[in-house]
FINU-26530 format. One record per residue: chain; x, y, z of N, C-alpha, C, CB in turn. Coordinates in steps of 0.2 Angstrom, whole numbers, plus 5000, padded with zeros to 4 digits. Each point is the difference from the previous one (the first is absolute). Glycine has a CB too. Example, Ala and Ser with C-alpha at 12.3 -4.5 7.8 and 13.67 -1.06 7.14 Angstrom:
<pts>
PT	ch	n.x	n.y	n.z	ca.x	ca.y	ca.z	c.x	c.y	c.z	cb.x	cb.y	cb.z
PT	A	5066	4972	5039	4996	5006	5000	5004	5006	5000	4991	4994	5006
PT	A	5007	5011	4990	5004	5006	5001	4996	5005	5003	5006	4997	4990
</pts>
This chain:
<pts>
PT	ch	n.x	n.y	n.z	ca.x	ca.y	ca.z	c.x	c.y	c.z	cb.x	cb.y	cb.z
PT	A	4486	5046	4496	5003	4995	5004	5000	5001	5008	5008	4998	4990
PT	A	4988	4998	5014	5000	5000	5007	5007	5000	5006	4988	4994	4996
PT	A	5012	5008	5006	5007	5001	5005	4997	4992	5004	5003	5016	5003
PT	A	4998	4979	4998	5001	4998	5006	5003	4997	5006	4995	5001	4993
PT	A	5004	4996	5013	5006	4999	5004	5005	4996	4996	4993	5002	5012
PT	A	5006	4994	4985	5003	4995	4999	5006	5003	4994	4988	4991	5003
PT	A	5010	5012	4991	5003	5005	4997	5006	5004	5005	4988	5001	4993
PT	A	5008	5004	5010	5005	5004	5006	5007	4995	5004	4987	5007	5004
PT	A	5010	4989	4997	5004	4994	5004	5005	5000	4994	4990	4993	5007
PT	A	5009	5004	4986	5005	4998	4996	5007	5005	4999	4991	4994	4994
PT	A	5003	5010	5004	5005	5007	5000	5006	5002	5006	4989	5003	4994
PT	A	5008	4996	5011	5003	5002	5005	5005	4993	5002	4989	5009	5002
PT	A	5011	4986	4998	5004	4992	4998	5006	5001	4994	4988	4994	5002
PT	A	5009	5011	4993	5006	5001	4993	5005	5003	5002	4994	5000	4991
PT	A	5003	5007	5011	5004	5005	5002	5002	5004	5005	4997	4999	4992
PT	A	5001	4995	5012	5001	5004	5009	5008	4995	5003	4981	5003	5005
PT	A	5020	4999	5000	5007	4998	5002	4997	4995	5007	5009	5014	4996
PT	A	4996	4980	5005	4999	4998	5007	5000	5003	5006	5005	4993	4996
PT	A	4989	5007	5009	5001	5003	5006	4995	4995	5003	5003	5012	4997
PT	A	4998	4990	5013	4995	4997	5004	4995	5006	5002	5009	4991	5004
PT	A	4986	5006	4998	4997	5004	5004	4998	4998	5006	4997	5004	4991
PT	A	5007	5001	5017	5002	4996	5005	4995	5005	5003	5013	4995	5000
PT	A	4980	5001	5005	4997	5001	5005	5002	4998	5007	4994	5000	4992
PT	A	5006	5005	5012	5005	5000	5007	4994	4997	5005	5011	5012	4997
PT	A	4988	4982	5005	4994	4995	5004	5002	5005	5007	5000	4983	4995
PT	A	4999	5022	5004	5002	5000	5009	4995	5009	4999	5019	4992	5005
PT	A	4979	5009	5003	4996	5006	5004	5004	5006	5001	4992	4991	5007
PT	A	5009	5014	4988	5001	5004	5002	5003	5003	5007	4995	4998	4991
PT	A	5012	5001	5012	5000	5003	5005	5000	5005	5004	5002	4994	4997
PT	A	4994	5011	4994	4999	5009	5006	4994	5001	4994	5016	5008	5007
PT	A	4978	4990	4994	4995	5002	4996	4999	5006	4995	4997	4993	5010
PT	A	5005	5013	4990	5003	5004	4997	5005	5001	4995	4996	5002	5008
PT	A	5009	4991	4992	5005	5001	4999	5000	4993	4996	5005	5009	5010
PT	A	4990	4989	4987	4999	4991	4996	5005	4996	4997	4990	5005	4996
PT	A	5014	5001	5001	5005	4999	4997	5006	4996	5005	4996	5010	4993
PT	A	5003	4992	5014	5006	4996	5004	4996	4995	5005	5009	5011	5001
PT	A	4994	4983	4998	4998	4994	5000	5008	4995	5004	4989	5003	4988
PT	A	5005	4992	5016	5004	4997	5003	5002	4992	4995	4994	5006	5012
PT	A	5009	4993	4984	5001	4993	4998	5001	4996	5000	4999	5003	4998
PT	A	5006	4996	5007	5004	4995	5004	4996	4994	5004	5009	5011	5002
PT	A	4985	4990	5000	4997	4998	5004	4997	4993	4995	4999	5013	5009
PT	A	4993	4987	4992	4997	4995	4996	4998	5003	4995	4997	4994	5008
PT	A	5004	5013	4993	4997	5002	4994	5002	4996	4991	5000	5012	5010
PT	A	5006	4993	4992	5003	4998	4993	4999	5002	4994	5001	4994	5006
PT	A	5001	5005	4989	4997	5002	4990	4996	4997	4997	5009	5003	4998
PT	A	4987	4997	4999	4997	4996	4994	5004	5002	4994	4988	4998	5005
PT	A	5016	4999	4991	5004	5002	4994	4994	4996	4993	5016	4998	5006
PT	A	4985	5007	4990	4994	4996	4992	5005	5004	4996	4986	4999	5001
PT	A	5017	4996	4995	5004	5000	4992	4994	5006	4996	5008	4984	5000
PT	A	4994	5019	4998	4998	5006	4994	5005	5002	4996	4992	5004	5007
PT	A	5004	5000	4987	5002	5001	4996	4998	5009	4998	5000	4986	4997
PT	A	5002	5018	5003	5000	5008	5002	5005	5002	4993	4998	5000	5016
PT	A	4998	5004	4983	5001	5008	4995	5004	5008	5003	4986	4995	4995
PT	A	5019	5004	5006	5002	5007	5006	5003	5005	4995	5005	4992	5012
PT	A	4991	5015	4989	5003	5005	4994	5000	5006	5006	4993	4996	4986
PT	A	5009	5009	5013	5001	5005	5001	4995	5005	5000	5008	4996	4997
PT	A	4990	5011	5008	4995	5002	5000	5002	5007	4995	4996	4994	5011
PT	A	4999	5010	4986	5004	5005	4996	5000	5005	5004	4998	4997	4989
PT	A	5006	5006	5010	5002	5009	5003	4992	5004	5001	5013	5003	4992
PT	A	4983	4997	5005	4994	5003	5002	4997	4997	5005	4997	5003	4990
PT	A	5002	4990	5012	4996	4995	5005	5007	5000	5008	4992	4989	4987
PT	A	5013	5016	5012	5002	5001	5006	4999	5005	5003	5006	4993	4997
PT	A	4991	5007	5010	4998	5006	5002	5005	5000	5006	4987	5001	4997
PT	A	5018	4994	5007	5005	5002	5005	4996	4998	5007	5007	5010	4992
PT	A	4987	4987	5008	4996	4999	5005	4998	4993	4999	4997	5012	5001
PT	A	4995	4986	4995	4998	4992	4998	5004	4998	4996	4990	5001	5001
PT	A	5013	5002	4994	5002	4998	4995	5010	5000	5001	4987	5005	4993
PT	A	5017	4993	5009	5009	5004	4999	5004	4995	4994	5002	5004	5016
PT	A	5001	5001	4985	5003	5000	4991	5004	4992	5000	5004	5015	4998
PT	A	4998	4982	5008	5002	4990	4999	4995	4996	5000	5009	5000	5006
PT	A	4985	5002	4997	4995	4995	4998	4997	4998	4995	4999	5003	5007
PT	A	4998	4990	4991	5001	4999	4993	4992	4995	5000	5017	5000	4999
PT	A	4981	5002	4995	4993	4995	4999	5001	4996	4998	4996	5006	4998
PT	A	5002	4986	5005	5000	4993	4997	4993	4998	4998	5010	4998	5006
PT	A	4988	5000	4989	4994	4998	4997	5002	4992	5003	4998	5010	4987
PT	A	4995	4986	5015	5002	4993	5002	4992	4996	4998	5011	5003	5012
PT	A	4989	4994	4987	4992	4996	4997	4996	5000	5004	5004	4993	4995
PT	A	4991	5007	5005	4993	5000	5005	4999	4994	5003	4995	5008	4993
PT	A	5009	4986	5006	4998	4993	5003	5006	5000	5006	4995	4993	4987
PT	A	5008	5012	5015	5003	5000	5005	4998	5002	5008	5006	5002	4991
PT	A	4994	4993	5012	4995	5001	5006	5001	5005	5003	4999	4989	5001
PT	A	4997	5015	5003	5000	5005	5008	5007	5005	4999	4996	4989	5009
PT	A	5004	5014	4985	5007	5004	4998	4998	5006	5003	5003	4996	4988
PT	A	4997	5007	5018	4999	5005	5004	5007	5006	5004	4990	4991	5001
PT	A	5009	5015	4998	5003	5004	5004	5006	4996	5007	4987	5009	4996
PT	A	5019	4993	5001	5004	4997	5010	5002	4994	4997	4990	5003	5012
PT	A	5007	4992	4983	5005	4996	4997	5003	5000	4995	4995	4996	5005
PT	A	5011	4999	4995	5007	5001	4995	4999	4997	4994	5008	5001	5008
PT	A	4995	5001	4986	5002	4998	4996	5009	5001	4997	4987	5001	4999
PT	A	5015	4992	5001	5007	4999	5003	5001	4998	4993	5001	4997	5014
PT	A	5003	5006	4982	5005	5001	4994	5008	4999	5002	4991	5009	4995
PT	A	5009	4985	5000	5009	4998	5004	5000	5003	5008	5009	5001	4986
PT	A	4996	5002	5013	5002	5001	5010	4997	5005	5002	5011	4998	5000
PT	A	4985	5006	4994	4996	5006	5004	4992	4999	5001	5008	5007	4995
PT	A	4992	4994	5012	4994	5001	5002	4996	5007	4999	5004	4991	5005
PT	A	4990	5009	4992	4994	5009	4997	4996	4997	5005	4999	5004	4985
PT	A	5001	5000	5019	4993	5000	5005	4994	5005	4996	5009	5000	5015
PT	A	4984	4996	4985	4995	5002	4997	4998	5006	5004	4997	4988	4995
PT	A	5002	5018	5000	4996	5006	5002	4994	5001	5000	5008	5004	4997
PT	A	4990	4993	4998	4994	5001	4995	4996	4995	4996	5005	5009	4999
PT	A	4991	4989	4999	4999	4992	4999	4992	5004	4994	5006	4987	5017
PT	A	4991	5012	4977	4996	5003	4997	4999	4993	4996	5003	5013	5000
PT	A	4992	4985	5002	4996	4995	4996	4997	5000	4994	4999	4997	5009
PT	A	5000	5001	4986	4996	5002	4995	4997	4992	4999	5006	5012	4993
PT	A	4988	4990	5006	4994	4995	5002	4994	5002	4998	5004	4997	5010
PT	A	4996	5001	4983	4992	5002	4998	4998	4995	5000	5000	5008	4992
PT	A	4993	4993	5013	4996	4994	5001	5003	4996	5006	4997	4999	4988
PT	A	5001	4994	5012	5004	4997	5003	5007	4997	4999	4990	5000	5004
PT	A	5011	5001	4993	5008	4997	4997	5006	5006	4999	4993	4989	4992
PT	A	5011	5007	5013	5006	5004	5005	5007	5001	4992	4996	4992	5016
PT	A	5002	5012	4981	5007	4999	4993	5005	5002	5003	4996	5003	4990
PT	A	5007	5004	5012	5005	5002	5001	5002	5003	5007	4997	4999	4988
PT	A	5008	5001	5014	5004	5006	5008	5000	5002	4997	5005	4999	5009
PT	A	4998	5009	4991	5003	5005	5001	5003	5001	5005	4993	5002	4994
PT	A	5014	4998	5007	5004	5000	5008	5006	5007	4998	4999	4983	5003
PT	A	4998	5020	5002	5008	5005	5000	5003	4997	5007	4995	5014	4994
PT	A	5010	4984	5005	5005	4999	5004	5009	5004	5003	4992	4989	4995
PT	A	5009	5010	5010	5006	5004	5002	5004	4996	5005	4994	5010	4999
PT	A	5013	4991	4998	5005	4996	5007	4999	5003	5006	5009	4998	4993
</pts>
């Protein structure tokens, strides 16, 4: 049986939890530092309703450095646009700022993120 996006997607639809995924429209105000951003301005968010898988990393995949023991892995469907490093995914009141973003993409069709995120 073939994996495909559409498959991934359901899956991820059944048993993933409500979330957004919030892109911050604004230019970094210390180029080094991507993560701090002006948003008050014109910049502003782009919010997209998603659906996300958030588990826990195990005791071996934490090294106290890329990896720390609250960050957490959210699986999210491959039909999610521009899912990149520096942007959020916001779970009820909490906001996970994206660390890591792992695309799995055989071929050209985009199935799955891989996102380690952290408050």
């Amino acid at each position: 049986m073939a994996i495909t996006a559409v498959k991934v997607a359901a899956l991820i639809e059944k048993f993933g939890r409500s979330a957004f995924h919030i892109v911050q429209n604004a230019t970094p105000t210390i180029s080094a530092r991507p993560w701090i951003v002006d948003t008050e301005g014109e910049g502003g968010e782009t919010v997209t309703a998603i659906k996300a898988v958030f588990s826990n990393y195990e005791a071996e995949d934490v090294d106290g450095s890329n990896v720390l023991r609250e960050d957490k892995r959210v699986l999210v469907a491959g039909n999610v646009e521009g899912m990149k490093e520096s942007d959020l995914i916001r779970e009820g009141s909490d906001d996970w700022r994206i660390m890591n973003v792992t695309t799995i993409e055989p071929g050209a069709e985009k199935l799955l993120f891989i996102v380690q995120v952290r408050k």
